[in-house]
C-alpha positions in Angstrom: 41.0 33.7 9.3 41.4 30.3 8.3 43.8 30.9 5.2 45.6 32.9 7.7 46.0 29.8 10.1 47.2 27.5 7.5 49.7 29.8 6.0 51.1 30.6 9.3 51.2 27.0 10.1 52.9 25.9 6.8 55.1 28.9 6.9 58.9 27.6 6.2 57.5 23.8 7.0 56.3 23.1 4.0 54.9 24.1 0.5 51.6 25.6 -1.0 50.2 25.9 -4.1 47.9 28.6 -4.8 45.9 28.3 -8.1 43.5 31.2 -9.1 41.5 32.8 -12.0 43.1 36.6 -10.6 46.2 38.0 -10.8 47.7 38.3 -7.8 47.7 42.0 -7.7 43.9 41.3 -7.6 44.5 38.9 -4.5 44.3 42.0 -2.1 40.5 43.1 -2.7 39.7 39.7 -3.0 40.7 39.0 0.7 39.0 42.2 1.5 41.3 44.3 0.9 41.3 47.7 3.4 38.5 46.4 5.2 40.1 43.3 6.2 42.9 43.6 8.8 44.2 40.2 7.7 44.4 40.7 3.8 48.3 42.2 4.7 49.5 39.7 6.3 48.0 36.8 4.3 49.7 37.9 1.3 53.1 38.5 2.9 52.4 34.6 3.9 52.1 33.9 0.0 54.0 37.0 -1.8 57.1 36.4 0.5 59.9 33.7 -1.1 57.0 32.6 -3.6 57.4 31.8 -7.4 54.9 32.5 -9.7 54.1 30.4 -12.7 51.9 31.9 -15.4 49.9 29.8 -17.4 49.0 31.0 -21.1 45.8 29.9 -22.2 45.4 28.2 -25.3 43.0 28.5 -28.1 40.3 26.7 -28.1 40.0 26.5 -31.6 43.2 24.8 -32.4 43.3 20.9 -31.1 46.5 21.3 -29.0 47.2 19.4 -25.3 48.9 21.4 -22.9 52.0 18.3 -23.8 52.2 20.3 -27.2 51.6 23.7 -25.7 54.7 23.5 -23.5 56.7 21.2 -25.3 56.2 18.1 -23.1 56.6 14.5 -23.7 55.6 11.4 -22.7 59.3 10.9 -21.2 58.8 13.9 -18.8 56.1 12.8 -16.8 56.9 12.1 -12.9 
């Protein structure tokens, strides 16, 4: 219940970042899935007007920064 009281309270106020080592079709069993009557309406709080950004892991045998990887430089940092 507490994700479900922040979501709601950030809901259209601000944004939220989600990072996570499942896909977010595996989201649903991880909030409990059928046997949580809260595991709907959480992820209509994250599904709804989200973006999601897919990170491809990289090899660990090749010696490559996540700059190279995606073509970043020292110019674009923030």
């Amino acid at each position: 219940t507490d994700i479900f009281e922040l979501l709601h309270r950030r809901r259209k106020r601000s944004s939220t970042i989600f990072c996570s080592q499942y896909t977010k079709e595996g989201w649903y069993e991880q909030l409990g899935g059928d046997a949580s009557p809260l595991a709907d309406a959480i992820l209509d709080r994250i599904v709804h007007d989200g973006y999601v950004i897919n990170i491809v892991p990289i090899d660990p045998s090749k010696d490559l920064s996540m700059r190279e990887v995606y073509g970043l430089s020292e110019t674009d940092r923030m």
